[in-house]
DOGUDO-888086 format. One line per 5 residues: for each residue x negated, y, z negated of C-alpha. Coordinates in steps of 0.1 Angstrom, whole numbers. Layout:
X Y Z; ...
This chain:
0 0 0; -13 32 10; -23 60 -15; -4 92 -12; -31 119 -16
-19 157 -22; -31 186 -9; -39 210 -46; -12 234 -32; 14 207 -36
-2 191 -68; 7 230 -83; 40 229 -65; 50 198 -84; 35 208 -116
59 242 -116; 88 219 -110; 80 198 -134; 73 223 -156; 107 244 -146
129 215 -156; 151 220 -191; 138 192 -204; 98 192 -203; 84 183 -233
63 216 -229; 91 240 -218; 111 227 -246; 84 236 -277; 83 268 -257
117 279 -260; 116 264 -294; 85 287 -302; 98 322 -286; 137 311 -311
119 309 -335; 94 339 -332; 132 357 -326; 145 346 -359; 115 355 -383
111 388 -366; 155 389 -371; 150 385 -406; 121 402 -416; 143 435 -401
170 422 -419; 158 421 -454; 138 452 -445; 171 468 -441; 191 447 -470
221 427 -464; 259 436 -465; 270 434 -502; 287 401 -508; 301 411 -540
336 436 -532; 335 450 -566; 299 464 -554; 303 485 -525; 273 485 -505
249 515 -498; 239 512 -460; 199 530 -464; 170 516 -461; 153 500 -494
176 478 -508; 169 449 -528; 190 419 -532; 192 397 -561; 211 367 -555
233 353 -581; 256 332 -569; 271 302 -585; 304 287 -579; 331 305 -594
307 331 -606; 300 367 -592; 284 359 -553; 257 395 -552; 241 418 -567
222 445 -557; 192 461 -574; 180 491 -558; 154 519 -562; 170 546 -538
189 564 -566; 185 600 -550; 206 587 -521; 230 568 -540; 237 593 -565
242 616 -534; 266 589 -519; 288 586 -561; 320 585 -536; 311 552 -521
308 534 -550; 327 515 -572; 333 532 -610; 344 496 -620; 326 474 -644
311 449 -615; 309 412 -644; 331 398 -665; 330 386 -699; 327 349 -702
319 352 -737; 334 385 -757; 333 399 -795; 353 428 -790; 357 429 -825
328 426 -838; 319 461 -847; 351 472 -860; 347 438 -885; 316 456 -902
324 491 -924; 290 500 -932; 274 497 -892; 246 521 -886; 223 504 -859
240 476 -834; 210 455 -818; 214 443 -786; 189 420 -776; 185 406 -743
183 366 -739; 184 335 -718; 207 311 -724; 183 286 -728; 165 305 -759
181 285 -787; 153 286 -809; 146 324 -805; 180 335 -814; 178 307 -844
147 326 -855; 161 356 -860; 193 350 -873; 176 336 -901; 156 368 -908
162 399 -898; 195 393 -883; 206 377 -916; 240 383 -930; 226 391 -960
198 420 -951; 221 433 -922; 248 438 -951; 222 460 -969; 211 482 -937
239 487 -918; 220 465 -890; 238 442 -871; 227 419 -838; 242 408 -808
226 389 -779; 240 394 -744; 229 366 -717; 238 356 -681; 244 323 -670
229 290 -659; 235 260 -633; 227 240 -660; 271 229 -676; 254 210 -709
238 239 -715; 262 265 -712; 287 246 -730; 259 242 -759; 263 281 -760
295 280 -766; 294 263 -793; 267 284 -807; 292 315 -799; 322 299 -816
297 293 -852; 283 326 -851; 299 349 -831; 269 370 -822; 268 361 -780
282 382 -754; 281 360 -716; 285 376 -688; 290 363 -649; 256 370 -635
226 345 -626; 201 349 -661; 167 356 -643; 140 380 -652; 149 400 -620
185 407 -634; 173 424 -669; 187 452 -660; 220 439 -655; 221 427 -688
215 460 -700; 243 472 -682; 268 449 -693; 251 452 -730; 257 492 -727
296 486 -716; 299 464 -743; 286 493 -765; 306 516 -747; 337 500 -748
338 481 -783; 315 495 -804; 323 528 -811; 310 533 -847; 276 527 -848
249 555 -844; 223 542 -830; 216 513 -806; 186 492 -809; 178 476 -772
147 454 -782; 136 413 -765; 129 383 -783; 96 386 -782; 93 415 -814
100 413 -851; 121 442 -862; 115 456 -898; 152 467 -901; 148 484 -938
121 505 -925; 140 510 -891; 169 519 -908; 154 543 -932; 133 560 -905
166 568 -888; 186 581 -918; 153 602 -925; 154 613 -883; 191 626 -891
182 646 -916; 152 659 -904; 170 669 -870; 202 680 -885; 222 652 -870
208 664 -836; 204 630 -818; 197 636 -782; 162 617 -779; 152 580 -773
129 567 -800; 103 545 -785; 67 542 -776; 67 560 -742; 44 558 -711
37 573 -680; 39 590 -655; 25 555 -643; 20 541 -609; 39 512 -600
17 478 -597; 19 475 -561; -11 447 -557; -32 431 -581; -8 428 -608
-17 411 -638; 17 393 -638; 34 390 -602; 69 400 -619; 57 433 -625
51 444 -586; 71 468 -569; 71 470 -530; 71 508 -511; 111 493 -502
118 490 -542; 104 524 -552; 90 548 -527; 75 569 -552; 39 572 -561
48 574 -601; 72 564 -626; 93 590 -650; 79 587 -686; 97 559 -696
99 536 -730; 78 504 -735; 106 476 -732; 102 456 -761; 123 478 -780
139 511 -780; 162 530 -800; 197 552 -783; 214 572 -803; 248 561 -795
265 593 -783; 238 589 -753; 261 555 -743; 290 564 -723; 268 588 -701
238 562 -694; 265 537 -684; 283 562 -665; 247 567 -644; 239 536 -645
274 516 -631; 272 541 -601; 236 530 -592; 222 497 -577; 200 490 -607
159 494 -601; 147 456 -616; 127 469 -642; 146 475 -669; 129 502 -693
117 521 -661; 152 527 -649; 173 527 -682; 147 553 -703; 128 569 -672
144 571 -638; 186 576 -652; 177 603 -670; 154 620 -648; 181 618 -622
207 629 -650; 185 661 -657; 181 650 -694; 140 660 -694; 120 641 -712
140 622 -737; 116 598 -748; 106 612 -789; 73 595 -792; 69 575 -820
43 553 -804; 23 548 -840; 53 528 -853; 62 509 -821; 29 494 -812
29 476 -772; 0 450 -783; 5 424 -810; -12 436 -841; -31 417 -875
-2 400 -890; -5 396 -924; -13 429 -936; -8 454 -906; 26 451 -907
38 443 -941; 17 475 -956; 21 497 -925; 49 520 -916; 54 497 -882
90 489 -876; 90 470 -844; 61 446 -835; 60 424 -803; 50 391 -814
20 369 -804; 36 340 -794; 8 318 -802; 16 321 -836; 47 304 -836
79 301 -857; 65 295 -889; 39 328 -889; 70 351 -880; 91 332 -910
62 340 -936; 55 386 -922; 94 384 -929; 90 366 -962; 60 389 -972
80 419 -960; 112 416 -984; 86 405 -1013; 69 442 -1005; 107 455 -1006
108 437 -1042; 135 415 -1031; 118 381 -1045; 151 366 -1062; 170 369 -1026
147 350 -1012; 141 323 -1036; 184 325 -1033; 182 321 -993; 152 295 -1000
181 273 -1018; 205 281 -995
């Protein structure tokens, strides 16, 4: 049989048909390469841009900058948005929703009105899954007893999980102690700030008698005789003139853009297109007076929440309120860093202390011990001890 030899013009001729036909292996990873070159560069725009709002009591703002958060779960809100471009938005108050965006899963709307003596309300930020913090300090400084002498009460508002064994587990813990406020949001660290809004329209709406509101995280030990003392002292030193956050402030501060010594912490140009931060309070705690309240939350429910929570609850709000700098410093008695236990903060005039949490449970148990033996309250303790 004869050998068919082609001429190379024919050979190429072939080759292109070949080539041409839908299904070549080669033309097909071509088209599959150029769809889907056409959907990464489709979504990079897109979340460049941010997506539509998915949530309808959140009306979306259509600028540039936006940063989703999602926290969706069955039954549970779908979107939230969390967003640095608050000049726009507060210029843009008609287009969104004055409506509280969560809902109470878990609600003590009487708790406040329970207590006649309430001078500071705690809110304190926490996962569900922190069992053993929320243990901790109910049994010290959150203690009926001590709380009964200061005028200090706690609450702990929280998100939710996918995990049902756990969130029924905190259900239980709400219906034997009656201290947990749930709300319909995904509990991550991106959503702290939503947890200080729903704690603030809790405060807003069912806690009308306190006078100050402690924000502070698991993480610190609150003194709450000295706290409490310090603030009565603040009162009449001011004349009843409370118009000042009490905190440790920083700043004007650059956001971490690289290099960040946790990755949490950094902002994008999309987040916050600002070279510097307002003065703003160190998160761990920091005091409102409570008259503040209503027009925080006000600011705040009409904004798409910037994810760090102190920068956009104590620095950026009021700077876009026209509040000035509201941050008294009281640095010397809020320390950021974790201090000599022991001593330091038993003989000091230090009221809230982040903890080292290398120390564990039992080192926080004996500072509060050796705190109410410096407040000569021995016999209550050896009464709790038997308890």
């Amino acid at each position: 049989m004869a050998t068919v030899v082609l001429s190379p013009s024919r050979k190429l001729m072939r080759g292109v048909n070949d080539l041409c036909s839908p299904f070549h292996p080669q033309r097909v990873r071509f088209q599959r390469a150029v769809f889907a070159l056409i959907l990464f560069i489709m979504l990079y725009e897109a979340i460049k841009r941010g997506f539509p709002c998915m949530n309808p009591q959140i009306r979306s703002l259509h600028f540039p900058g936006l940063k989703f958060v999602n926290t969706s779960l069955s039954n549970y809100s779908s979107e939230v948005t969390i967003s640095s471009k608050l000049t726009k938005t507060l210029q843009n108050k008609s287009s969104i929703s004055d409506d509280f965006p969560f809902k109470y899963l878990i609600n003590e709307p009487d708790f406040c009105t329970r207590r006649s003596n309430l001078y500071v309300i705690n809110i304190v930020g926490v996962a569900p899954w922190e069992i053993r913090a929320r243990t901790l300090i109910r049994s010290l400084w959150a203690h009926e007893t001590w709380q009964n002498k200061t005028g200090f009460r706690t609450v702990f508002v929280t998100g939710i999980v996918t995990d049902h064994k756990l969130m029924a587990a905190l259900r239980e813990e709400s219906n034997k102690y009656h201290d947990i406020l749930q709300f319909n949001f995904l509990d991550t660290y991106d959503n702290l700030s939503l947890k200080t809004l729903c704690g603030l329209h809790w405060v807003n709406n069912f806690c009308s008698t306190p006078v100050w509101v402690l924000k502070s995280d698991t993480d610190v030990m609150v003194n709450t005789f000295r706290l409490t003392r310090y603030l009565h002292e603040y009162d009449e030193k001011t004349n009843h003139s409370r118009n000042h956050f009490l905190c440790k402030p920083r700043g004007p501060a650059s956001p971490c853009r690289t290099g960040c010594r946790k990755v949490k912490w950094r902002v994008s140009w999309e987040e916050y297109p600002h070279n510097r931060y307002p003065v703003y309070c160190m998160g761990p705690g920091y005091v409102i007076p409570r008259q503040m309240v209503p027009a925080l939350y006000q600011a705040a429910n009409k904004t798409h929440p910037f994810r760090l929570e102190d920068v956009y609850y104590t620095g950026i709000i009021p700077k876009q309120l026209n509040w000035g700098n509201m941050n008294e410093n009281i640095g010397h008695l809020f320390p950021w860093r974790p201090v000599a236990w022991q001593n330091s903060f038993v003989k000091s005039d230090l009221m809230i202390l982040e903890l080292d949490k290398g120390l564990g449970q039992s080192a926080s148990t004996t500072v509060w011990t050796k705190i109410l033996q410096s407040m000569g309250l021995e016999r209550l303790v050896q009464n709790e001890k038997r308890l």
